[in-house]
C-alpha positions, 0 to 999 in steps of 0.5 A: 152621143147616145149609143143606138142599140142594133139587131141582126133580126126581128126575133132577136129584138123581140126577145130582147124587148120582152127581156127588157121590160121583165128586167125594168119595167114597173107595175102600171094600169091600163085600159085593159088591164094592168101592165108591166111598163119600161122606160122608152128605147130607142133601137134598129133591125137590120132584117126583118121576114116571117121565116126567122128562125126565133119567130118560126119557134116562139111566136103566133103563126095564127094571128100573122094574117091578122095582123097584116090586114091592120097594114094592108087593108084600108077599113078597120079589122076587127078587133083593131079600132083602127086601120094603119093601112087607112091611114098611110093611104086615105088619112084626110084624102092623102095618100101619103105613101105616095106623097113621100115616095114623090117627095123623096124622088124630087129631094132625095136629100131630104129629111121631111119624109115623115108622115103621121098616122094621128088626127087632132082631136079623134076618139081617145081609143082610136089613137094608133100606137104607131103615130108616124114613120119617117123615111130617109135616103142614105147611101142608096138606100131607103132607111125609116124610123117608126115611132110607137106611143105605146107598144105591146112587146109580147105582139110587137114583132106582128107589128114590125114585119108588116112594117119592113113590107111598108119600108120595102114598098117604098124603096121598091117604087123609089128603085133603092134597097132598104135599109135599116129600120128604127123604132122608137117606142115611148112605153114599152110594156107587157099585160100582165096576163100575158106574163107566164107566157113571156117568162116561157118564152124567154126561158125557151129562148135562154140557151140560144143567148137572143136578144144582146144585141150590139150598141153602139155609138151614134148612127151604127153602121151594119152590125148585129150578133151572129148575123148569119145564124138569125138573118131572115128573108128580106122579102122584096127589098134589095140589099 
């Protein structure tokens, strides 16, 4: 059985990302300029809030607004050419935050909770990065799984808190806590641009050993390096 890889936070799993693709990753082209790219991972947060310590430090405070609208609002945001708020909520018509909120209600067993963000046949530079969520009741709680064809590690933790928001909005109308998250990015990378800044990052962060993480086999229970130094808010999802 695969080992699944865990982390107590977003900062934590941010640091680690980054650190993965400087150790692995190989020289690729892109859109946008050449990158760095690693092979897939497969990993969970525990706790996700924008007063984490190591976001609080390293990251952009600039662009949490931003980045949040891709989520919140229904038409597209500049400079996104997509809106993952349009596409959980009015993809085809469908609500489908709604729709698996009702299916999960109905069948809390269930492991059809899975909704994607892509259509057959759209333009190739509207295709979102984040192309499903799927969301699952375990032990009384509402754990999800966020597949990325493609991802940013310098920006993926813009992504990740928006995200918890989601899992929290669905667990708060199905009267449960949240669990876990899961992501699954296929290509992991970093733009090569934007690589002294990551080598900054990382070498601010080395003293504060981030981003070991703890694997473990098969579905991991609740773990994580030094949960109570790097514990961010929950927001509103009840443990």
């Amino acid at each position: 059985m695969a080992d699944l890889l865990r982390f107590a936070s977003c900062g934590e799993t941010w640091i680690w990302l980054m650190r993965y693709i400087r150790e692995y990753g190989r020289p690729a082209d892109d859109d946008r300029g050449p990158v760095i790219e690693a092979p897939a991972v497969l990993f969970e947060i525990d706790d996700l809030g924008w007063d984490d310590p190591v976001l609080e430090t390293h990251g952009d405070s600039g662009k949490i607004s931003l980045y949040a609208s891709k989520f919140n609002e229904v038409t597209v945001v500049p400079p996104f050419k997509y809106s993952y708020g349009g596409r959980l909520r009015r993809l085809l018509g469908v609500d489908q935050l709604r729709w698996v909120t009702d299916m999960l209600r109905a069948k809390p067993y269930s492991k059809s909770g899975w909704i994607s963000l892509t259509v057959p046949g759209e333009q190739p530079d509207a295709v979102p990065c984040l192309t499903s969520l799927a969301f699952r009741l375990r032990e009384g709680k509402l754990v999800m799984t966020a597949t990325f064809r493609s991802q940013n590690a310098f920006t993926c933790y813009l992504n990740y808190v928006p995200l918890r928001s989601i899992q929290c909005e669905v667990a708060d109308d199905l009267e449960v806590g949240c669990g876990s998250m899961r992501v699954f990015v296929d290509v992991p990378h970093i733009y090569a641009v934007d690589v002294e800044k990551v080598e900054e990052i990382l070498r601010l962060s080395e003293h504060d050993e981030l981003g070991e993480g703890e694997s473990l086999p098969g579905p991991a229970g609740r773990s994580g390096r030094d949960r109570g130094r790097l514990r961010p808010d929950r927001g509103r999802c009840a443990s």
